[in-house]
N, C-alpha and C positions, 0 to 999 in steps of 0.2 A: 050576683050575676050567675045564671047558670052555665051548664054545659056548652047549649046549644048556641049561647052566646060570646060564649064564652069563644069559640070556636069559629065562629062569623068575625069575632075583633083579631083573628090570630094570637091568644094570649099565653097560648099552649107551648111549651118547647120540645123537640122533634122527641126525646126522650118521654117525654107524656104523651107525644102523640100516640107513641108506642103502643105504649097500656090501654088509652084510650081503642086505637086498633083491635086490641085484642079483646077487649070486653067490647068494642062493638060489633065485633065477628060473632061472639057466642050468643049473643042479643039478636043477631042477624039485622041488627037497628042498620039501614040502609042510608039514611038521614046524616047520619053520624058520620058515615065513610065517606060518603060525598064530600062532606066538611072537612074530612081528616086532609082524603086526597087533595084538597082546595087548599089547603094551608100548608101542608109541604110544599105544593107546586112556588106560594108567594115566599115563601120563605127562601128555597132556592132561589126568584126572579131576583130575591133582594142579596143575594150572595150568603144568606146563611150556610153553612152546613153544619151534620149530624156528626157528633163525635166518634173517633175511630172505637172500635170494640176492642181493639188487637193492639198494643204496646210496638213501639220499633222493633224491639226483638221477634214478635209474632204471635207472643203471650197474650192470651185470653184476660180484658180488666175485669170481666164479669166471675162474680162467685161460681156461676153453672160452668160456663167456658173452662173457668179452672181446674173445677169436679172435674169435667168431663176429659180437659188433658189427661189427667193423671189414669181415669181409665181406660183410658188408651182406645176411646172412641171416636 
C-alpha cells in the first residue's frame, strides 16, 4: 500500500502525520497536505488526540525540546 493510500485509509498516526507534514511542505506536494489535513480533521471527529510534547512538569519529551532547554532558548 502506498502513501497516498495509505493516507485515504487514515493508517498514519498524528506523530507520522508530522513527518509526513514536513516532507510534504519541502516537496510542496499539495496532494499530500490535503490528505494530511483530512485525517487529522477524522481523527479528531473520532476523539483521537495527539500526544503532549511537554511532561506534567513542562519538560520538553523530545530529544530537541531538551537540547534546546538547556540552552536556554
Amino acid at each position: 500500500m502506498n502513501r497516498i493510500e495509505k493516507l485515504k485509509n487514515d493508517a498514519y498516526s498524528f506523530e507520522e502525520l508530522i513527518t509526513l507534514e514536513k516532507n510534504a511542505r519541502k516537496l510542496n506536494d499539495r496532494e499530500t497536505l490535503a490528505l494530511i489535513e483530512i485525517s487529522r480533521a477524522s481523527k479528531l471527529a473520532r476523539g483521537e488526540q495527539p500526544k503532549s510534547t511537554v511532561d506534567d512538569d513542562g519538560v520538553p519529551l523530545t530529544r530537541r525540546g531538551r537540547r534546546d532547554l538547556k540552552a536556554g532558548r
